[in-house]
Biopython code that builds the backbone (N, CA, C, O; Angstrom):
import numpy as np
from Bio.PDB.StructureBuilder import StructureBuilder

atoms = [
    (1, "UNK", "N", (33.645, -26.441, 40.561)),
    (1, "UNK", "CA", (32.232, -26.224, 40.362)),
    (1, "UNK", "C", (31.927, -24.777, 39.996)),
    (1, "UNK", "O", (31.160, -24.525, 39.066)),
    (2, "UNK", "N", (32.502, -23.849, 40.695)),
    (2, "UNK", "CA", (32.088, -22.752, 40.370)),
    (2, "UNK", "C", (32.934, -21.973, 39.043)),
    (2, "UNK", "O", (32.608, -20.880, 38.581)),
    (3, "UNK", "N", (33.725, -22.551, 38.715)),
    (3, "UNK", "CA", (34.302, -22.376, 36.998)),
    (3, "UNK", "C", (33.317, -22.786, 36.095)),
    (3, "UNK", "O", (33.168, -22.050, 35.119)),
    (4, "UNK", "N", (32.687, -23.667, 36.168)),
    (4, "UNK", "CA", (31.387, -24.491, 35.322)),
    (4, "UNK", "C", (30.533, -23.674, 35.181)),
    (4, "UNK", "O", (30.146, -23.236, 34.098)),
    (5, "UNK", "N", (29.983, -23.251, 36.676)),
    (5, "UNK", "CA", (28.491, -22.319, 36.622)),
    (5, "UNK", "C", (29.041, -21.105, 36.018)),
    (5, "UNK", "O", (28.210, -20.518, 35.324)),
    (6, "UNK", "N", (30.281, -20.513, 36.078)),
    (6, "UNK", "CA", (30.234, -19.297, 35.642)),
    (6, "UNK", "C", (30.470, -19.005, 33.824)),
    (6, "UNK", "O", (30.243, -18.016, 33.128)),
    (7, "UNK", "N", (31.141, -20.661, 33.440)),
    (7, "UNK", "CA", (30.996, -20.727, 31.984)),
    (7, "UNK", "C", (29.460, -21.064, 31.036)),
    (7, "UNK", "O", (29.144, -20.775, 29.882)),
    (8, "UNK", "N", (28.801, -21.736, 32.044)),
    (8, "UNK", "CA", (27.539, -21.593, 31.449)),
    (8, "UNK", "C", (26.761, -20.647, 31.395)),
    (8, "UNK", "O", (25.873, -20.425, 30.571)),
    (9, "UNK", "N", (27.358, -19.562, 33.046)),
    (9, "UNK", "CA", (25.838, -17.732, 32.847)),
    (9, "UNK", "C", (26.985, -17.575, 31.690)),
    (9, "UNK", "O", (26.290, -17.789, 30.696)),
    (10, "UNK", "N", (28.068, -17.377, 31.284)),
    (10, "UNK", "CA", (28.392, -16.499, 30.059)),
    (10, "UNK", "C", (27.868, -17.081, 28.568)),
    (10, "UNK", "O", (27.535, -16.251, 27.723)),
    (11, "UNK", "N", (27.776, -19.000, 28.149)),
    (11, "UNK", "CA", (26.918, -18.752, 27.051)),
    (11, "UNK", "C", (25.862, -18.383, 27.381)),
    (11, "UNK", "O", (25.723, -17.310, 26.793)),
    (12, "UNK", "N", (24.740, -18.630, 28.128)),
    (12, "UNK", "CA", (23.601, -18.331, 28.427)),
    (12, "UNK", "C", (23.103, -16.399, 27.592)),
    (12, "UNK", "O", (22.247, -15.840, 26.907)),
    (13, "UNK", "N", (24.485, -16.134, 28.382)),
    (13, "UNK", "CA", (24.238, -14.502, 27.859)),
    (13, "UNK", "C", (24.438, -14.130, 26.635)),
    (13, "UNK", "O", (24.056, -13.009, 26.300)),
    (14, "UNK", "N", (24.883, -14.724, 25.988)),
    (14, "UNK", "CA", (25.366, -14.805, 24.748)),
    (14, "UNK", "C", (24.487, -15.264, 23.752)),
    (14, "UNK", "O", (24.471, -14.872, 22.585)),
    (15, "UNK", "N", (23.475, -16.435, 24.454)),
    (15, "UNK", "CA", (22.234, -16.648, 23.750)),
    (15, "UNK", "C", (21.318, -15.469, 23.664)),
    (15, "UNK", "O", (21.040, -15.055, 22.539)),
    (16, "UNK", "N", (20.942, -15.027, 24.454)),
    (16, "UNK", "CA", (20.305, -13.545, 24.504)),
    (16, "UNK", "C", (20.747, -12.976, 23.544)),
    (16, "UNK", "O", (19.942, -13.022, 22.613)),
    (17, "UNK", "N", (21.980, -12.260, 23.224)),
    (17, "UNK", "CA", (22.271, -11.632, 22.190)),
    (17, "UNK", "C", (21.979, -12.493, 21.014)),
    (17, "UNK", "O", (21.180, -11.781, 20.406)),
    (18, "UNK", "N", (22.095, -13.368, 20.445)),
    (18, "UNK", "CA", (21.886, -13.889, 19.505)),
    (18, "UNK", "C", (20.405, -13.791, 19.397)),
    (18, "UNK", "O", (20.078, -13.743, 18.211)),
    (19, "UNK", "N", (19.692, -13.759, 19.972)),
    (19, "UNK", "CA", (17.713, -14.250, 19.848)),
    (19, "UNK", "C", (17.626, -12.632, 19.527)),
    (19, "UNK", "O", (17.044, -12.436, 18.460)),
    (20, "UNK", "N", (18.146, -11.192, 20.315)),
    (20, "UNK", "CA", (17.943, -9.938, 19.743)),
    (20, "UNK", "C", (18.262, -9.857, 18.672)),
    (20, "UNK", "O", (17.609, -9.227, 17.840)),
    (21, "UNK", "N", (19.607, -10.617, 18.356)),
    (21, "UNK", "CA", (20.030, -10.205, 16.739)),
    (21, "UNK", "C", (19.285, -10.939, 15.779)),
    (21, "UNK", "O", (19.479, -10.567, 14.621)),
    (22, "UNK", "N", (18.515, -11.845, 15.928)),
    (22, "UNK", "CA", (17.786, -12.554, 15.041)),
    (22, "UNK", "C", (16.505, -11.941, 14.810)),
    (22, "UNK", "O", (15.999, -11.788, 13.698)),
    (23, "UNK", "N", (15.834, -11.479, 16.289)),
    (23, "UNK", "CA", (14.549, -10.715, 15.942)),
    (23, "UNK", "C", (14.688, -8.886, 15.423)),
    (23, "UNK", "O", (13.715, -8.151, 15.253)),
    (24, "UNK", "N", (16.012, -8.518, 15.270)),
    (24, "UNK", "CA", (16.292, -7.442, 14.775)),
    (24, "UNK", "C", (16.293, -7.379, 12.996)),
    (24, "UNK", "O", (15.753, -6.650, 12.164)),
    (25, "UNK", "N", (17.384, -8.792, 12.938)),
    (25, "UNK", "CA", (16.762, -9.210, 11.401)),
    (25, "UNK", "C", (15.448, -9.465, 10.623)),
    (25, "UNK", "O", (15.214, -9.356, 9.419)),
    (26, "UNK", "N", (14.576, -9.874, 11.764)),
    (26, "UNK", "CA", (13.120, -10.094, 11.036)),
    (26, "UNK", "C", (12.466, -9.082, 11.026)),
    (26, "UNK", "O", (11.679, -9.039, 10.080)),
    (27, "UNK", "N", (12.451, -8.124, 11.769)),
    (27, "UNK", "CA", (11.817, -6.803, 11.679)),
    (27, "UNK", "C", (12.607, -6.023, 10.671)),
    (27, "UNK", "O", (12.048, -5.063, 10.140)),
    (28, "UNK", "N", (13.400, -6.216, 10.462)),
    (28, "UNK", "CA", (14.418, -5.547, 9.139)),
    (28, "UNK", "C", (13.628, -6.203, 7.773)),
    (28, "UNK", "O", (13.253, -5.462, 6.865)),
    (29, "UNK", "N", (13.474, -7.309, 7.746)),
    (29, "UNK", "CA", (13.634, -8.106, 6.624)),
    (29, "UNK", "C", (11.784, -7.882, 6.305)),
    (29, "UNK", "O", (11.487, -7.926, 5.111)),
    (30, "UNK", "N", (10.605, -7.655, 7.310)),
    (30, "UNK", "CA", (9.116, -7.436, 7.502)),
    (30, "UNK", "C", (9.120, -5.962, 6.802)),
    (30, "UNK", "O", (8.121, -5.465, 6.283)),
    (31, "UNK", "N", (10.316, -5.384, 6.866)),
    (31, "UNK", "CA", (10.014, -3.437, 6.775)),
    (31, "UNK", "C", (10.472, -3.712, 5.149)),
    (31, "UNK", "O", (9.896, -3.034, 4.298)),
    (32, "UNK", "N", (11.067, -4.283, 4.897)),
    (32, "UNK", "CA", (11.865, -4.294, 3.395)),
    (32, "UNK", "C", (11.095, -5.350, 2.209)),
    (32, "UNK", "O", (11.241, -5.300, 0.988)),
    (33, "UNK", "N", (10.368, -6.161, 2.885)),
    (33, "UNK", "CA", (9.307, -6.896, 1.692)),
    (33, "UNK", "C", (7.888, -6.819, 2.185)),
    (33, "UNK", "O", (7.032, -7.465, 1.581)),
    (34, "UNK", "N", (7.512, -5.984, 3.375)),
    (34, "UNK", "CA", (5.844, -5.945, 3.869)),
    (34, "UNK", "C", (5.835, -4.560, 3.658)),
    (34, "UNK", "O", (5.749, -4.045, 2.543)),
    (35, "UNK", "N", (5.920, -3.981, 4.671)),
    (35, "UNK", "CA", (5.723, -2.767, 4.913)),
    (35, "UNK", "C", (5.863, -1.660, 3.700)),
    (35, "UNK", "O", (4.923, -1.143, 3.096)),
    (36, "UNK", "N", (7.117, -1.449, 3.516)),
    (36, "UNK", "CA", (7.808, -0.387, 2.397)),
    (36, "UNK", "C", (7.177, -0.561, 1.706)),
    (36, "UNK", "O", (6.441, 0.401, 1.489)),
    (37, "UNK", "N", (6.979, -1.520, 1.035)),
    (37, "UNK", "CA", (6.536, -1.906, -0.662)),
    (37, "UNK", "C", (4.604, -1.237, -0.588)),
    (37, "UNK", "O", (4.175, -0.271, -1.219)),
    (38, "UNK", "N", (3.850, -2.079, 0.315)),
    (38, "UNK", "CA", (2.695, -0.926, 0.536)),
    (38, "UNK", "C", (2.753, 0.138, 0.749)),
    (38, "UNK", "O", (2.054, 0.776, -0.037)),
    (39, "UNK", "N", (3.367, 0.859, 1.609)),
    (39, "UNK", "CA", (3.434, 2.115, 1.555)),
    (39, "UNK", "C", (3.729, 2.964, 0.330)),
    (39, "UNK", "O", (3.338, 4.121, 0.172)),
    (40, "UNK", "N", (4.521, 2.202, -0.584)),
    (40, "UNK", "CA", (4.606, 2.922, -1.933)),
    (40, "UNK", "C", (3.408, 3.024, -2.626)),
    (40, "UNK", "O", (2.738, 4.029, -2.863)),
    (41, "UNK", "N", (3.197, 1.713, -2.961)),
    (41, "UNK", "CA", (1.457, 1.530, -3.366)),
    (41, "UNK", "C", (0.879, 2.644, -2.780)),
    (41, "UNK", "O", (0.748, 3.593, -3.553)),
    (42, "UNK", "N", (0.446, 2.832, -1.499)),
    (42, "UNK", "CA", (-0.903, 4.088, -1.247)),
    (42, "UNK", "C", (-0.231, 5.280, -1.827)),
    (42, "UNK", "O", (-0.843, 5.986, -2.629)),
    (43, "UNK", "N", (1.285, 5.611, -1.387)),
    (43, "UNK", "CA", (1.867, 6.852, -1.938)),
    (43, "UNK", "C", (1.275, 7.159, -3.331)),
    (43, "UNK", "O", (0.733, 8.229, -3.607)),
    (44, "UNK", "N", (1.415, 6.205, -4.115)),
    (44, "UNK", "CA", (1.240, 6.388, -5.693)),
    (44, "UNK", "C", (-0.127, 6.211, -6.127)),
    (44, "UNK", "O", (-0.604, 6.538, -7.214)),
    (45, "UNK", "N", (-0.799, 5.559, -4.977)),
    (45, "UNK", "CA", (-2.434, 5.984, -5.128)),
    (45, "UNK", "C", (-2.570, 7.351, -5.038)),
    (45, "UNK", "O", (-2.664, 8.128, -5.988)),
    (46, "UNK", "N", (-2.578, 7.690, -3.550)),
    (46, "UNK", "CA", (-2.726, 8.840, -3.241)),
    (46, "UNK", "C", (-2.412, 10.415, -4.390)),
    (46, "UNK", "O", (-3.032, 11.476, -4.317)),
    (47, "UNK", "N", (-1.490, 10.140, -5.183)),
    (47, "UNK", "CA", (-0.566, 11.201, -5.875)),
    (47, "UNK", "C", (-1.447, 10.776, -7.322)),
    (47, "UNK", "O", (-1.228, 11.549, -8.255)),
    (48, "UNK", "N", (-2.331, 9.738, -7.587)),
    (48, "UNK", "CA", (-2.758, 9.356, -8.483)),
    (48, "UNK", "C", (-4.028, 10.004, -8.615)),
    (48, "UNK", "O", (-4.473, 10.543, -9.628)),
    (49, "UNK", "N", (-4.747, 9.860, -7.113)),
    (49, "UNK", "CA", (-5.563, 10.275, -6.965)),
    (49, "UNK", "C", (-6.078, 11.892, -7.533)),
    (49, "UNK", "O", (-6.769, 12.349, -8.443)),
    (50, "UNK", "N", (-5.055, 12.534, -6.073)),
    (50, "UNK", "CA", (-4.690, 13.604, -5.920)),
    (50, "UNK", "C", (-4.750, 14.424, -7.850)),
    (50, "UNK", "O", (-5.183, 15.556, -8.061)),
    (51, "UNK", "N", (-4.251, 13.557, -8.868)),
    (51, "UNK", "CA", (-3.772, 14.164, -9.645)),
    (51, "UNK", "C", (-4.976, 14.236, -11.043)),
    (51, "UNK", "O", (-4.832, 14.981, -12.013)),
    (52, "UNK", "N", (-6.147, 13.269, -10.838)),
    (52, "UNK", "CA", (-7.719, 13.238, -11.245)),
    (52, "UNK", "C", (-7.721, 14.740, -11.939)),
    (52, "UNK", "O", (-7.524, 15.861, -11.471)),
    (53, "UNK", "N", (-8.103, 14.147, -13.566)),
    (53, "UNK", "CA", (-8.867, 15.576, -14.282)),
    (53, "UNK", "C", (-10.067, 15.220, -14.878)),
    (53, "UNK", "O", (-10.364, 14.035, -15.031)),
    (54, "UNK", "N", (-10.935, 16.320, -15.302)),
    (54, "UNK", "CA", (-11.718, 15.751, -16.792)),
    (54, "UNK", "C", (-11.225, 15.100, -17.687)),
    (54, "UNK", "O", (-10.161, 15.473, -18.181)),
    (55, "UNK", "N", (-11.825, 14.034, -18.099)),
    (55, "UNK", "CA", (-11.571, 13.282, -18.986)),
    (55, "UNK", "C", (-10.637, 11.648, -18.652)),
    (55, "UNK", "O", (-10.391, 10.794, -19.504)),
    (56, "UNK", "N", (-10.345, 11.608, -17.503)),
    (56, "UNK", "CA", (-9.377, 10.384, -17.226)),
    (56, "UNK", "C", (-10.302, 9.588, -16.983)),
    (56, "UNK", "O", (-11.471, 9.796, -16.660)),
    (57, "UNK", "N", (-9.700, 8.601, -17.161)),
    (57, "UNK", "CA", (-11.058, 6.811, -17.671)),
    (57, "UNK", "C", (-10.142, 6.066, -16.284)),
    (57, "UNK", "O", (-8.955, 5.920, -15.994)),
    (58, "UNK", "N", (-11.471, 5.720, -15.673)),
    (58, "UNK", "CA", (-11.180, 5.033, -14.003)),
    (58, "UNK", "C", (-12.141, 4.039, -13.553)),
    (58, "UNK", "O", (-13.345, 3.976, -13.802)),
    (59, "UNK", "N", (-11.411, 3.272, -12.846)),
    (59, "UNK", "CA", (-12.104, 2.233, -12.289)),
    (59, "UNK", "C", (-12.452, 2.463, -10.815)),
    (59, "UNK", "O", (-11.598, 2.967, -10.085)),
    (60, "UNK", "N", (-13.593, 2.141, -10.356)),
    (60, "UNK", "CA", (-13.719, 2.470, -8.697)),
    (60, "UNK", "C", (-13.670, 1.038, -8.107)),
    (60, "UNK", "O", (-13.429, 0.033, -8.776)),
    (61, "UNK", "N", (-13.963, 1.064, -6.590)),
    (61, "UNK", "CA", (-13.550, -0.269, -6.010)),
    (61, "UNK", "C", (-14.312, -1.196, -5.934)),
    (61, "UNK", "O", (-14.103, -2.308, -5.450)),
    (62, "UNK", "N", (-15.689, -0.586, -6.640)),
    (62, "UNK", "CA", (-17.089, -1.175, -6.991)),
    (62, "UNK", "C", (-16.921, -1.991, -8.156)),
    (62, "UNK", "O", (-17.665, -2.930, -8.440)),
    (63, "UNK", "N", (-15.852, -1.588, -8.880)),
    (63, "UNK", "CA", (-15.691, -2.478, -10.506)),
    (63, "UNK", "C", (-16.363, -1.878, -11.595)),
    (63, "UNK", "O", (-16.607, -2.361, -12.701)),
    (64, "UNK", "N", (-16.697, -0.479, -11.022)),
    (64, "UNK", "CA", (-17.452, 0.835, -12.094)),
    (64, "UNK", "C", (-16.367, 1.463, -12.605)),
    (64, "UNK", "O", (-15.333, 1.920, -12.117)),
    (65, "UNK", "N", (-17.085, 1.342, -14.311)),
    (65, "UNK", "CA", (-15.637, 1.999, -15.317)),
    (65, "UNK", "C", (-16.230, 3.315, -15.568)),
    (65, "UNK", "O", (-17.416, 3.573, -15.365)),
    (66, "UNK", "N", (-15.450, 4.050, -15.968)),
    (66, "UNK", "CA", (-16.351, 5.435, -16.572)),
    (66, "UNK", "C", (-15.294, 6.504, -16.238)),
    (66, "UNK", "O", (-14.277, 6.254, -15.590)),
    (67, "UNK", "N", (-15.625, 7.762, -16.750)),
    (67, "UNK", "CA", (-15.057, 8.761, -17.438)),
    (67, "UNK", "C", (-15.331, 9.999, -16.282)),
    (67, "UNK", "O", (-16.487, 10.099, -15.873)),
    (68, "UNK", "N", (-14.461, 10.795, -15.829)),
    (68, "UNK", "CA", (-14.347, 12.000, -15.336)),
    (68, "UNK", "C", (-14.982, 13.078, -15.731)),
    (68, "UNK", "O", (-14.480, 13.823, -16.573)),
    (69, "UNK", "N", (-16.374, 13.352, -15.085)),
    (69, "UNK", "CA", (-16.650, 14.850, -15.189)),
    (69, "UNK", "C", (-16.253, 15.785, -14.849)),
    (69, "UNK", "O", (-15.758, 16.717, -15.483)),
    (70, "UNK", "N", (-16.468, 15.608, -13.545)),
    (70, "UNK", "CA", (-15.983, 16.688, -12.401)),
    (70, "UNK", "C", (-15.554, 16.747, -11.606)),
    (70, "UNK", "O", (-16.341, 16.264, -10.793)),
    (71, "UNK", "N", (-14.440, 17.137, -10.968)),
    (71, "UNK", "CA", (-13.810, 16.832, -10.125)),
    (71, "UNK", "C", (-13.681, 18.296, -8.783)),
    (71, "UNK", "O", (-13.360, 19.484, -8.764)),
    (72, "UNK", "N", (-14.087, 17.406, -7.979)),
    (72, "UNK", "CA", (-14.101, 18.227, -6.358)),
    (72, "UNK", "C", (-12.711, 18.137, -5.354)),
    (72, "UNK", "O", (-11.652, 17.645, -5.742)),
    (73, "UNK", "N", (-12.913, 18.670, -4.082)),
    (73, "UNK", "CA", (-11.869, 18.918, -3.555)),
    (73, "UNK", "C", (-11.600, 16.900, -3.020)),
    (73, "UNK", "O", (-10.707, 16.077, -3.223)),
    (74, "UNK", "N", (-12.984, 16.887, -2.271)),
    (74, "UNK", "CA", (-13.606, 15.365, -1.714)),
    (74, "UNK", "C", (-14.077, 14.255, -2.554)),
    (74, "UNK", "O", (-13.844, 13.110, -2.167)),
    (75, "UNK", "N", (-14.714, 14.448, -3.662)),
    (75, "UNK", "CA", (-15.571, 13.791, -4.764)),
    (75, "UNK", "C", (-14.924, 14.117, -6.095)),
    (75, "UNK", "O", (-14.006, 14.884, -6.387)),
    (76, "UNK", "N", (-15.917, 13.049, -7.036)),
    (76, "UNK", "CA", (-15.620, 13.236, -8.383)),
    (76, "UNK", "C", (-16.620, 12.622, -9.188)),
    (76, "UNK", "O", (-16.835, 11.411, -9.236)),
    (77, "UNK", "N", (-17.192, 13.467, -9.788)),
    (77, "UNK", "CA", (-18.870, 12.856, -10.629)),
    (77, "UNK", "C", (-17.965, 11.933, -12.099)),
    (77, "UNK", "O", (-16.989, 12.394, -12.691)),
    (78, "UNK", "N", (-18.490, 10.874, -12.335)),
    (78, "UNK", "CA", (-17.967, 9.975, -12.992)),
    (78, "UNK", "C", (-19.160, 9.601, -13.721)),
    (78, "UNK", "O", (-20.138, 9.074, -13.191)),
    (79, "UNK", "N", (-19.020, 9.980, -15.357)),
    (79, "UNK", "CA", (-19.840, 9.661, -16.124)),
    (79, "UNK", "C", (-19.644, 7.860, -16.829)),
    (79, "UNK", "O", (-18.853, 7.598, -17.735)),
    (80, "UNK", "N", (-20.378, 7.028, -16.287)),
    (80, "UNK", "CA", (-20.650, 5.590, -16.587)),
    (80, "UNK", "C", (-21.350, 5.876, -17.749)),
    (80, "UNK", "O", (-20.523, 5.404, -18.530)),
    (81, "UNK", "N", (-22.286, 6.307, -18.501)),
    (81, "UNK", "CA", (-22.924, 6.233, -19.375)),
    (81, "UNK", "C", (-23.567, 7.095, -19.950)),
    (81, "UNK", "O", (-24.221, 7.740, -19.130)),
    (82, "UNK", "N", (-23.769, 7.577, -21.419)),
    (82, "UNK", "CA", (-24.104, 9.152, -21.742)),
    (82, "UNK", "C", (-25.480, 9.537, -21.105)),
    (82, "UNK", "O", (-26.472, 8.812, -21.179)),
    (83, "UNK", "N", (-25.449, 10.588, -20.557)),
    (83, "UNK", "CA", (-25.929, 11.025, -20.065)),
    (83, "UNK", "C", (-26.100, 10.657, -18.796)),
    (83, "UNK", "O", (-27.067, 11.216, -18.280)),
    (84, "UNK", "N", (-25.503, 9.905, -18.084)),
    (84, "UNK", "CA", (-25.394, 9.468, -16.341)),
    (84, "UNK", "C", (-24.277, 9.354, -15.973)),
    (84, "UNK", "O", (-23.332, 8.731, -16.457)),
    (85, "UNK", "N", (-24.370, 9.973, -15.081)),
    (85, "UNK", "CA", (-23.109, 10.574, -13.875)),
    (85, "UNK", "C", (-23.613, 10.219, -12.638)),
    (85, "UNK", "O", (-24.777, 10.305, -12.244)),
    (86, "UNK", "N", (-22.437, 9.731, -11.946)),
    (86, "UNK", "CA", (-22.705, 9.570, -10.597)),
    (86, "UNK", "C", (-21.711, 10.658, -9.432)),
    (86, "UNK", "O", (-20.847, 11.474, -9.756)),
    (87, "UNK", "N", (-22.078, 10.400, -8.386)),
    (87, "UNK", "CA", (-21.149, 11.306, -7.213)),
    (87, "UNK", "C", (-20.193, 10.056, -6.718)),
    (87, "UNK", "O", (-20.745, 9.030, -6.321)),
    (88, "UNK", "N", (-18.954, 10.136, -6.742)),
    (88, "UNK", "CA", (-18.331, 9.270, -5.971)),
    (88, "UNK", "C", (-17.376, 10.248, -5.061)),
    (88, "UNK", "O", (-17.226, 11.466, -5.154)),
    (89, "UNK", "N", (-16.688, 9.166, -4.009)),
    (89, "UNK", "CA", (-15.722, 10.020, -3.010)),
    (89, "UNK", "C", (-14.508, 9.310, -3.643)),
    (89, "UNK", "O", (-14.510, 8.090, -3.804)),
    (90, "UNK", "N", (-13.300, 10.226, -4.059)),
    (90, "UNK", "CA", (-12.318, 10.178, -4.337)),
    (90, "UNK", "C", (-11.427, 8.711, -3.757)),
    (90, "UNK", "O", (-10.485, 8.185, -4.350)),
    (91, "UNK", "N", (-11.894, 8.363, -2.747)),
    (91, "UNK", "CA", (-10.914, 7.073, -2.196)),
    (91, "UNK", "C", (-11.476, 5.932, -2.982)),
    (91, "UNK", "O", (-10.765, 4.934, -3.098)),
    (92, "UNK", "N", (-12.644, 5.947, -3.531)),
    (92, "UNK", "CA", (-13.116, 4.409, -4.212)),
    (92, "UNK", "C", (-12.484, 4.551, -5.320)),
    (92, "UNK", "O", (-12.443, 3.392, -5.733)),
    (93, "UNK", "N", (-11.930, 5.236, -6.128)),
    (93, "UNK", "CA", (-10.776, 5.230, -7.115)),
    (93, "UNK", "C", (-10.211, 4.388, -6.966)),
    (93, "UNK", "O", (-9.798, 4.293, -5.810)),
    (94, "UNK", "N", (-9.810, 3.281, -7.898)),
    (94, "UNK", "CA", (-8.764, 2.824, -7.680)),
    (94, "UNK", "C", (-7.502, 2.639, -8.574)),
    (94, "UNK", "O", (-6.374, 2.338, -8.183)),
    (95, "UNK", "N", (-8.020, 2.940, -10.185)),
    (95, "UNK", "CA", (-6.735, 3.056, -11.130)),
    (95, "UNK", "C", (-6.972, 3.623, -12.544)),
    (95, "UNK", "O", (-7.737, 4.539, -12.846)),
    (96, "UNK", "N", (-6.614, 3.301, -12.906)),
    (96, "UNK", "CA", (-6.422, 4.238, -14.075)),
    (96, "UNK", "C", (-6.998, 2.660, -15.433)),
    (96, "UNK", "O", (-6.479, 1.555, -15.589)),
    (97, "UNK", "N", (-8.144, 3.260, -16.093)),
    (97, "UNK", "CA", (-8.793, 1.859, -16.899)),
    (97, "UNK", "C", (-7.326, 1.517, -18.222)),
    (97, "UNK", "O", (-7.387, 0.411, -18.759)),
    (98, "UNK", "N", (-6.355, 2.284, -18.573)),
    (98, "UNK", "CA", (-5.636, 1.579, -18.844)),
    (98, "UNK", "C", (-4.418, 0.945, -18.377)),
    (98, "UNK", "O", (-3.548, 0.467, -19.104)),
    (99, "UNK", "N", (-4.422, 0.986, -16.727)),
    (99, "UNK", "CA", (-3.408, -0.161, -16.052)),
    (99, "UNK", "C", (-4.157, -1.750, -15.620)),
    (99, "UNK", "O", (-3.689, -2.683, -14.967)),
    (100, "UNK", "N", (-5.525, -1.579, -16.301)),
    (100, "UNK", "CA", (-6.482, -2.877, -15.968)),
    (100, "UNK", "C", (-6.415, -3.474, -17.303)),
    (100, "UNK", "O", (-6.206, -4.687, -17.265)),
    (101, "UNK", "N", (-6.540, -2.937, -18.549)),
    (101, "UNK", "CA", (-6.173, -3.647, -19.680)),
    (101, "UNK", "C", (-4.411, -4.776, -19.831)),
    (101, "UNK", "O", (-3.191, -4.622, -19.765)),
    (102, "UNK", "N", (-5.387, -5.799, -20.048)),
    (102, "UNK", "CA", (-3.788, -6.230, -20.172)),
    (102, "UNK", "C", (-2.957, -5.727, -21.413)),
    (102, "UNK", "O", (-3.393, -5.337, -22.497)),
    (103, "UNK", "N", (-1.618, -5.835, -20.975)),
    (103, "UNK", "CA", (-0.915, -5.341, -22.097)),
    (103, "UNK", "C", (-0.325, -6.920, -22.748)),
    (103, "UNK", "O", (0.104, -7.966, -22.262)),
    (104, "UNK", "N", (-0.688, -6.193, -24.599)),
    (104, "UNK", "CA", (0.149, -7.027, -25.277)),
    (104, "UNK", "C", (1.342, -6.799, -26.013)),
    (104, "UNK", "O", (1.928, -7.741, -26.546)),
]
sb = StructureBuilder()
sb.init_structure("model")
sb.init_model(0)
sb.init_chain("A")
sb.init_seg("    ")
for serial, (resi, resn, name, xyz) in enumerate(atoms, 1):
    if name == "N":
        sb.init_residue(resn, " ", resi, " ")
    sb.init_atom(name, np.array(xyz, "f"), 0.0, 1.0, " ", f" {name:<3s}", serial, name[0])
structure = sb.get_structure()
């Protein structure tokens, strides 16, 4: 009897390791197709952002197209239409109006 009980605590323990190594894989496998891949995205926002002059043609998160006046440390006045400019804050940016054109 007690050969039995002591072969079953050893798979038992052995299951344990297996359920860590499985949830070690999914947190591996969450960082490598969730995580990482957004984080690049904001990176390359951010550096996109960051990189705003006169004259660059942008879309905000409003679905407003228009053209770069001026650009601040926080903001960026965005001319929609001649003679009208608005104040926006740099984060409603969201791309560049020719990565919204489709390409042919």
């Amino acid at each position: 009897m007690n050969l039995q009980a002591l072969f079953l605590q050893q798979q038992a323990a052995g299951g344990q390791y297996q359920f860590f190594i499985m949830m070690g894989l999914l947190i591996v496998v969450f960082y490598f197709f969730m995580i990482r891949p957004q984080q690049k995205r904001q990176k390359q926002l951010r550096q996109y952002r960051e990189a705003l002059k006169k004259g660059d043609k942008v879309i905000t998160t409003g679905g407003i197209y228009g053209k770069v006046s001026e650009v601040k440390e926080t903001y960026i006045n965005v001319e929609i239409s001649n003679g009208v400019v608005i104040k926006i804050d740099k984060s409603a940016i969201i791309m560049d109006m020719s990565d919204a054109q489709p390409k042919r």
